[in-house]
SEKOL-609552 format. One record per residue (C-alpha): residue number from 1; residue in three letters; x, y, z. Coordinates in Angstrom, 3 decimals. Example, Ala and Ser with C-alpha at 12.3 -4.5 7.8 and 13.67 -1.06 7.14 Angstrom:
2
<kolgu 1; 'ALA'; <12.300; -4.500; 7.800>>
<kolgu 2; 'SER'; <13.670; -1.060; 7.140>>
This chain:
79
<kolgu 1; 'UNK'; <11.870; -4.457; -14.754>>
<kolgu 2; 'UNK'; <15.225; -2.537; -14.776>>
<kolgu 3; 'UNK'; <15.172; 1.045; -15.789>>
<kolgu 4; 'UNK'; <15.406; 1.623; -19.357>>
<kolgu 5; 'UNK'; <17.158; 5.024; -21.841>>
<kolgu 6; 'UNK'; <13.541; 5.770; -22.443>>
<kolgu 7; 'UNK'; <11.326; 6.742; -18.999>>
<kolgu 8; 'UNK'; <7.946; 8.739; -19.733>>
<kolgu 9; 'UNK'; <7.463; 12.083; -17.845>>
<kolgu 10; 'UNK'; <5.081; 9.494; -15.324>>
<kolgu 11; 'UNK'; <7.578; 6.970; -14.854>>
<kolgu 12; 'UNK'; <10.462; 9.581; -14.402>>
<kolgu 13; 'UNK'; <8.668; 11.060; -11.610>>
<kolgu 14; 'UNK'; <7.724; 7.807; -10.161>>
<kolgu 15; 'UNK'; <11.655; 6.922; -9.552>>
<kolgu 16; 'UNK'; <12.301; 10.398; -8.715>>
<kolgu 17; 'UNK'; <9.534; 10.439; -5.637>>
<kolgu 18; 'UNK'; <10.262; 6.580; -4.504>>
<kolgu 19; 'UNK'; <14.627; 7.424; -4.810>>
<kolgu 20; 'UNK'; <13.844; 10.271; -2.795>>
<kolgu 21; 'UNK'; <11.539; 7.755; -0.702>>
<kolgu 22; 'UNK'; <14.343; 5.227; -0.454>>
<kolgu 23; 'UNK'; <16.894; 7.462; 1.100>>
<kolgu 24; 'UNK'; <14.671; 9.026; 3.304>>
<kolgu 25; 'UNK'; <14.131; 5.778; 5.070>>
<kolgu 26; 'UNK'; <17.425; 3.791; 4.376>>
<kolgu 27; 'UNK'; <19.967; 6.731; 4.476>>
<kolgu 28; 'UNK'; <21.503; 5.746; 1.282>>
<kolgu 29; 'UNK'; <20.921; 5.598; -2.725>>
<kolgu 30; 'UNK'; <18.778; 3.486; -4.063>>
<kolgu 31; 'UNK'; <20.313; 0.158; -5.853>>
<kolgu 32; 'UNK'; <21.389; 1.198; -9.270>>
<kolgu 33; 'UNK'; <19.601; 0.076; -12.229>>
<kolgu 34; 'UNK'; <15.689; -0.590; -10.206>>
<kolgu 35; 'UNK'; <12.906; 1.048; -11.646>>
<kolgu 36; 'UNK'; <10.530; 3.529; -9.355>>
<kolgu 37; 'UNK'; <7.424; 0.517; -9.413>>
<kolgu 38; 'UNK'; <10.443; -1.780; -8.165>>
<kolgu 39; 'UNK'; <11.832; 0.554; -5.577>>
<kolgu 40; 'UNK'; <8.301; 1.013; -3.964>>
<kolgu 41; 'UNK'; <7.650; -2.987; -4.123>>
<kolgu 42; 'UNK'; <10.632; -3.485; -2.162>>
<kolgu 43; 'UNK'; <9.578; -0.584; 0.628>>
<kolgu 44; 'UNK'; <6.323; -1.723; 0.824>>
<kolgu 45; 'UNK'; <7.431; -5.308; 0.968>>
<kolgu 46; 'UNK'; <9.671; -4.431; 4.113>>
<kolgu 47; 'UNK'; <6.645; -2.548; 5.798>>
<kolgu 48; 'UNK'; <5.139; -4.407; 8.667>>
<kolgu 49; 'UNK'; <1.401; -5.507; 9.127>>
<kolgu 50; 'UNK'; <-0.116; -2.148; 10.485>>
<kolgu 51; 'UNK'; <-1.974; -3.413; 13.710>>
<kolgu 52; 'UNK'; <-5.259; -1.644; 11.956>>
<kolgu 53; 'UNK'; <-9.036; -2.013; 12.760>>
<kolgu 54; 'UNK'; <-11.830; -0.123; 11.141>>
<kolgu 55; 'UNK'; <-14.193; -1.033; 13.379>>
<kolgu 56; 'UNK'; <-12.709; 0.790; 15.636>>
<kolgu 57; 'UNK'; <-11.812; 4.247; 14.137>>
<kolgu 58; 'UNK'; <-13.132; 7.336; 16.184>>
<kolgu 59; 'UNK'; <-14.524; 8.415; 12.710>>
<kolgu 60; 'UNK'; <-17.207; 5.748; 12.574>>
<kolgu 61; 'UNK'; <-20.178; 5.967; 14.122>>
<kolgu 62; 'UNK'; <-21.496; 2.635; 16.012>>
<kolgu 63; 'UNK'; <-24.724; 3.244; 13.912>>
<kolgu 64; 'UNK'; <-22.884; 2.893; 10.675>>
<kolgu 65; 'UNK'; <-21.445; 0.056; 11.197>>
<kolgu 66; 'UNK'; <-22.897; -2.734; 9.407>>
<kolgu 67; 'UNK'; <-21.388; -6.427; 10.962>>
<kolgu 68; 'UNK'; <-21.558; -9.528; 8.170>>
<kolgu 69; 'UNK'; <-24.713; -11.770; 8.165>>
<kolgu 70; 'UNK'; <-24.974; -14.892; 9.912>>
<kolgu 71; 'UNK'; <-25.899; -17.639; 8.033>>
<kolgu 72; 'UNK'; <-27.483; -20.568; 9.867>>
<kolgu 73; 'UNK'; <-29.045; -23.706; 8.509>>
<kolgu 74; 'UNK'; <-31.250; -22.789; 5.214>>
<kolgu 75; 'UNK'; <-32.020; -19.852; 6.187>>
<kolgu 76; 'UNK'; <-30.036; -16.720; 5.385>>
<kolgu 77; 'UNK'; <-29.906; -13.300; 6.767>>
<kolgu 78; 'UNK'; <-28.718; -10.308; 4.620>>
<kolgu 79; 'UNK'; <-27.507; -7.040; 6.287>>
């Protein structure tokens, strides 16, 4: 979706906050003629995988932690 003559106030301040986003990170203007939704695909899209495990988050308790059933034979187990 390129950008069009006629942005609402939301889509105007989407581009304005991802441009601003873009050359932030990349040092230059964003590509002409890209909408905001389109300019944050293509940031996100270049992101890496975040190396991220709730499990193990120093704001979870062990006690709140509730691990997947295990389902053996015909019988099942529900957490």
């Amino acid at each position: 979706m390129g950008v069009t003559a006629v942005m609402t106030s939301r889509d105007q301040r989407i581009y304005e906050e991802a441009a601003a986003l873009w050359k932030e990170l990349f040092r230059d203007p964003p590509p002409a003629q890209i909408s905001g939704g389109d300019l944050l695909a293509i940031i996100t899209g270049r992101l890496g995988d975040p190396n991220y495990n709730r499990l193990r988050s120093p704001y979870l308790r062990p006690s709140t932690i509730t691990m997947p059933a295990t389902i053996t034979g015909g019988d099942e187990t529900r957490a």
